[in-house]
N, C-alpha and C positions, 0 to 999 in steps of 0.2 A: 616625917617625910610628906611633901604637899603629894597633893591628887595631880596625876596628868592635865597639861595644862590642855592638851585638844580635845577634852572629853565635850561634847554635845548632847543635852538632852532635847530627849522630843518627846513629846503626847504617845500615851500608851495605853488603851482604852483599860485595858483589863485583863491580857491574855497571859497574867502570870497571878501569884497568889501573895498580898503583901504580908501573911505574914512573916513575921521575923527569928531567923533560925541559926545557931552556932553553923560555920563552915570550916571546911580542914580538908575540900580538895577543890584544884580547879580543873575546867575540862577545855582542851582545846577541838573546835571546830570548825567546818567551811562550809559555807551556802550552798555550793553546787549550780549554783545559776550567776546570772550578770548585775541582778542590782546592786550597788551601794546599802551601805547602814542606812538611811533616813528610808529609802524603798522597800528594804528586807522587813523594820519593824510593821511598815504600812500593812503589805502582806501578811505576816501573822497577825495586826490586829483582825483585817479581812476574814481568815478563813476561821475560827472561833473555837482550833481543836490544841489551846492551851499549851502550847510549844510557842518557845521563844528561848533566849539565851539573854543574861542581864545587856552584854555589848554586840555591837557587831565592828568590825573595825574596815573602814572602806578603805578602797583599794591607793587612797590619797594617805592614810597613815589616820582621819579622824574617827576617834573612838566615839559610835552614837552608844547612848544609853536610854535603855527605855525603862528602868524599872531598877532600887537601890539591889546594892551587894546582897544585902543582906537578907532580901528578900525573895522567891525562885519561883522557878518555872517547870515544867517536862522539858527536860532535852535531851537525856540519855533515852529513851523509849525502850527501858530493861523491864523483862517477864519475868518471870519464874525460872522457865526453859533458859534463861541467860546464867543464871546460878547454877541449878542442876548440873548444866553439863562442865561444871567446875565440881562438883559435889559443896557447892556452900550455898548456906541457907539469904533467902532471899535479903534483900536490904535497899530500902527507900532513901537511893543515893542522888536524887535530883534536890531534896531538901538540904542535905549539907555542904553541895557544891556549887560552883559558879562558872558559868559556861560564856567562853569568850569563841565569837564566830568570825571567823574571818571570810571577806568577800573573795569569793574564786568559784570557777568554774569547776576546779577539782579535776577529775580524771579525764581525761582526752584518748581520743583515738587517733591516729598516725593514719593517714588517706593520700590517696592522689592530689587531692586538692590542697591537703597541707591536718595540721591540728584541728582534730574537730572535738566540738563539747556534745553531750550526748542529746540534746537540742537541734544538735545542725550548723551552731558556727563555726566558721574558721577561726583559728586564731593567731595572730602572726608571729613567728618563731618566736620574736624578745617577749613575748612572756608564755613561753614556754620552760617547763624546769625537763630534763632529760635526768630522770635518776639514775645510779651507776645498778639498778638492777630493780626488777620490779616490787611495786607494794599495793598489796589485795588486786594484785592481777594486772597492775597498770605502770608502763614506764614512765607516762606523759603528764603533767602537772601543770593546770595553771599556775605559773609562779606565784609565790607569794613578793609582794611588792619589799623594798628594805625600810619605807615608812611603817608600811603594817609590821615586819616583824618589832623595828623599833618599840610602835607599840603596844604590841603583843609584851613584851621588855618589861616598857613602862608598866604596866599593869601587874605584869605579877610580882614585879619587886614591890608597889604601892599595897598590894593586897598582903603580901609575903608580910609588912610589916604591920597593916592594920588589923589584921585576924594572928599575928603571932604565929604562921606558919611556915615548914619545910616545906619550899617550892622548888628547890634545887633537882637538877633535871637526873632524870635515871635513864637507862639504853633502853629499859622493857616497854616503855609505855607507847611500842609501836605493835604491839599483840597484843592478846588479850593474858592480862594484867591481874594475876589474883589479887594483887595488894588493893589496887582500884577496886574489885566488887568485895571486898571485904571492907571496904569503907575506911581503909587507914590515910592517913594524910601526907599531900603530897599533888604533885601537876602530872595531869594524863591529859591522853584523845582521849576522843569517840573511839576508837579501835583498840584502846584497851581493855572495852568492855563488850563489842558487840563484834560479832568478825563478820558482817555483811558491811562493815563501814570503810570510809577511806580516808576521813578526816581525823584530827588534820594530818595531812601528808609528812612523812621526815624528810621535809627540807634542810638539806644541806646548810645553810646560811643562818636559820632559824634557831638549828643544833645547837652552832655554835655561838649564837648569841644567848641559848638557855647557858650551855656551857660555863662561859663567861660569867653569869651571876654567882656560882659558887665562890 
């Protein structure tokens, strides 16, 4: 299977760890703010606190890459306290996964003035997602674009077949997720492992394009 053909790499000072480690899950997530991938990775080179995710995918459908597959970062941010209250014992799951971010604003508030991001923007209805019932507290979604989920797509079938894994989508990996903190392989959020998170959101459209790869 080739690599997606829109992947972009760009300069990435340091703020992940090259070495190289077996993987056997992937994590989906969202920025929560407005920049594209080329601005997102600038930003964590910037702040120097070792969080990053290998892509970001902007809101155009281009996948930036700042750092190989194979190689990770902090981006689950799990303690101890994230296990315990499962009763399973801790496990260093930013080493075997690989975390794809997608650019969105994420959760929105409903106002007089229209869609706001918790920033202060408006946002104008079409990219808005209205879910048919709330998740981690929230009806309102910056939509995820249908280039980005495409290549959201693109990637874990590319990945599904270069690491030899079950990516095929399951219902739970919108809670928290015992298979996820017990390190077994397979595609999650961020919200199957942390329940203060909201990414990535279950997009309708997204589902069913995980769906479909089975």
């Amino acid at each position: 299977m080739e690599t997606p053909k829109n992947i972009k790499l760009v300069p990435f000072k340091g703020e992940y760890f090259p070495q190289i480690h077996p993987k056997n899950q992937v994590y989906l997530h969202h920025t929560a703010g407005a920049a594209e991938g080329e601005a997102t990775f600038r930003g964590w080179d910037n702040d120097k606190a070792m969080v990053a995710t290998c892509v970001c995918i902007s809101r155009n459908g281009d996948i930036v890459q700042g750092f190989p597959s194979n190689a990770w970062a902090w981006h689950l941010g799990l303690a101890q306290k994230h296990f315990a209250a499962r009763n399973l014992p801790y496990k260093e799951l930013n080493k075997n996964s690989i975390g794809i971010e997608i650019c969105s604003w994420g959760s929105l508030k409903k106002t007089d003035k229209g869609y706001q991001t918790w920033a202060g923007t408006i946002l104008p209805e079409e990219r808005v997602e209205v879910l048919d019932k709330p998740f981690r507290g929230s009806l309102y979604y910056e939509r995820y674009t249908d280039a980005q989920i495409k290549s959201v797509v693109d990637l874990i079938q590319y990945w599904a077949y270069m690491y030899k894994l079950d990516l095929s989508y399951k219902e739970d990996i919108w809670d928290i997720c015992d298979r996820a903190l017990e390190g077994r392989e397979g595609l999650y959020s961020h919200a199957s492992v942390r329940p203060d998170k909201s990414d990535a959101y279950p997009c309708p459209r997204l589902i069913a394009a995980l769906k479909a790869l089975i």
